[in-house]
C-alpha positions as CSV (number, residue, x, y, z in Angstrom):
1,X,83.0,96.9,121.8
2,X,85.8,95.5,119.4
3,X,86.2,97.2,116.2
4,X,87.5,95.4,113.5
5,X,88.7,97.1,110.5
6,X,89.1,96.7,107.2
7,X,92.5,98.3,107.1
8,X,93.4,99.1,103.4
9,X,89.6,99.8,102.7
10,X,89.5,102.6,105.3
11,X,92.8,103.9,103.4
12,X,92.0,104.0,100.3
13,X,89.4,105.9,101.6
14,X,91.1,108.0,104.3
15,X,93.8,109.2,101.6
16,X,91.4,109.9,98.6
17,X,93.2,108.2,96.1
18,X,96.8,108.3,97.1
19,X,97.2,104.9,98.2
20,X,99.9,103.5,96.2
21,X,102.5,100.3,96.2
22,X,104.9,103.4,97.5
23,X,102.7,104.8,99.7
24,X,101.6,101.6,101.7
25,X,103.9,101.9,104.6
26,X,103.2,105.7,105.1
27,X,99.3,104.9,104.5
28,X,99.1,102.4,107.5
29,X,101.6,104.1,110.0
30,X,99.1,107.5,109.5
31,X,95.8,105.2,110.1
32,X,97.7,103.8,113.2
33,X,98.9,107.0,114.4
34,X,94.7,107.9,114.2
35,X,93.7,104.4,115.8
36,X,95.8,105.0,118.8
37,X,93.9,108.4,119.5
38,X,90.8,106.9,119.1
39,X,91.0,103.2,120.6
40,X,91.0,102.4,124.2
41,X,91.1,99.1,126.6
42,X,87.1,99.5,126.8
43,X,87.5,99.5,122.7
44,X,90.3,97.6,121.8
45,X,90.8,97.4,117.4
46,X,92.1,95.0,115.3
47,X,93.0,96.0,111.7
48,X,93.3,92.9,108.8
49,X,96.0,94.0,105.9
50,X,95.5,91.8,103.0
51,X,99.4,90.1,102.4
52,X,98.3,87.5,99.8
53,X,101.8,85.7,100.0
54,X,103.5,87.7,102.7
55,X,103.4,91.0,104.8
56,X,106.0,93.8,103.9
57,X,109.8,93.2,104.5
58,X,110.8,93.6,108.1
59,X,106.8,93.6,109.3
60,X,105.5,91.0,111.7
61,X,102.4,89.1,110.7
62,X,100.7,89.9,113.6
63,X,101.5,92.8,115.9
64,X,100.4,95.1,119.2
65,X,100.6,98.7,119.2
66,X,100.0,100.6,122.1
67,X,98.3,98.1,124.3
68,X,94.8,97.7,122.6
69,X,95.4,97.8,118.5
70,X,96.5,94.4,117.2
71,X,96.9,94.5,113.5
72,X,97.1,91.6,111.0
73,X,98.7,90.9,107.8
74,X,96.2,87.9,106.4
75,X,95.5,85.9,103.1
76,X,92.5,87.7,103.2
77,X,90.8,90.9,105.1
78,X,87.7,90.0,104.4
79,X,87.6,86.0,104.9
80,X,89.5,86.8,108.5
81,X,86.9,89.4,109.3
82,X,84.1,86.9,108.4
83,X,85.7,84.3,110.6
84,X,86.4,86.7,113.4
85,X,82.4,87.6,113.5
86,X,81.7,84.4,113.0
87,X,83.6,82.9,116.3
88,X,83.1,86.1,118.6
89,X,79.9,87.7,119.9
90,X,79.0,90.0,116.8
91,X,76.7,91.8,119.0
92,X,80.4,93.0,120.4
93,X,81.8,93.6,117.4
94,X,81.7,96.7,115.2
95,X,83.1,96.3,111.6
96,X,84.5,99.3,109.7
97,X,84.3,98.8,105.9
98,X,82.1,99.5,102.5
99,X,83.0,96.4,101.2
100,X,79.4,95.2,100.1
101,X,79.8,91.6,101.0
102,X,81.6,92.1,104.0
103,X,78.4,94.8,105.2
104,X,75.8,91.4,104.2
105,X,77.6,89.4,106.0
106,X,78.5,90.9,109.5
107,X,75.1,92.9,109.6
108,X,73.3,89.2,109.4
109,X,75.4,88.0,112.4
110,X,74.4,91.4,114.4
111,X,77.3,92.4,114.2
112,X,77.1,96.7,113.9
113,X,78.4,97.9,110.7
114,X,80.2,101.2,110.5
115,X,80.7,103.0,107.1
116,X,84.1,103.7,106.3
117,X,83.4,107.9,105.9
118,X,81.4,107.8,109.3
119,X,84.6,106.2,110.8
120,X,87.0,108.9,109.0
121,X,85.1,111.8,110.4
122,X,85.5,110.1,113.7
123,X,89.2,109.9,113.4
124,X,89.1,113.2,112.4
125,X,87.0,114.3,115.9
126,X,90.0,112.4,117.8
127,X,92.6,114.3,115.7
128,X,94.4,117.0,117.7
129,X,97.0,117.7,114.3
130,X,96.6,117.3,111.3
131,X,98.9,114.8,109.9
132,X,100.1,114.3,106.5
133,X,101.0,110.8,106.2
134,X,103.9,111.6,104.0
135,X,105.5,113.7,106.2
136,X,108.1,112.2,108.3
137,X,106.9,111.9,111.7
138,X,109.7,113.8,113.2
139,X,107.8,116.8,111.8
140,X,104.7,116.5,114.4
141,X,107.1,115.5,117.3
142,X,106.1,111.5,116.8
């Protein structure tokens, strides 16, 4: 099964608030950090970033981490997560949000739905340290 997440949804979720214009970089290098304990081959993820007119300065639009997380700096998270469902096998697909429409849509296709909060405990399951994403990464020997 592919997850496809809703990457800043799950953040702004996953760090209670704290997601700021400052914080952005930290925020999705801590959610990837989590993703590459919990993905596999057999479960491979890919994560939409909304980048409205570009992704962040010295990102790639699209990129592979670790063999089985591709993640994706789009116009829009939800309209590429709509299209993804729509041009895959939804009964393959599991897609991580709360976004109301997003739910509508992908559970109509057969695609599984996965609330952002079930997902976060998950991650937290996987999670052998507990990271704070605003810590360097030097501090946990990353």
């Amino acid at each position: 099964m592919r997850y496809l997440i809703d990457g800043y949804n799950v953040l702004h979720r996953m760090l209670q608030g704290r997601l700021t214009a400052d914080t952005l970089e930290s925020g999705r290098t801590h959610l990837t950090r989590r993703l590459l304990k919990f993905g596999s081959y057999r479960h491979p993820i890919t994560v939409y970033y909304d980048a409205r007119i570009r992704p962040p300065a010295g990102v790639p639009r699209t990129q592979k981490i670790g063999g089985y997380i591709e993640s994706l700096f789009v116009f829009s998270a939800d309209d590429s997560i709509k299209a993804r469902v729509r041009k895959s096998n939804p009964k393959a697909l599991a897609v991580v949000t709360h976004d109301r429409d997003i739910c509508s849509y992908v559970g109509k296709a057969g695609a599984r739905i996965v609330r952002v909060i079930d997902f976060i405990e998950w991650l937290k399951d996987e999670e052998t340290l507990d990271i704070d994403p605003f810590e360097p990464p030097e501090k946990y020997g990353l």
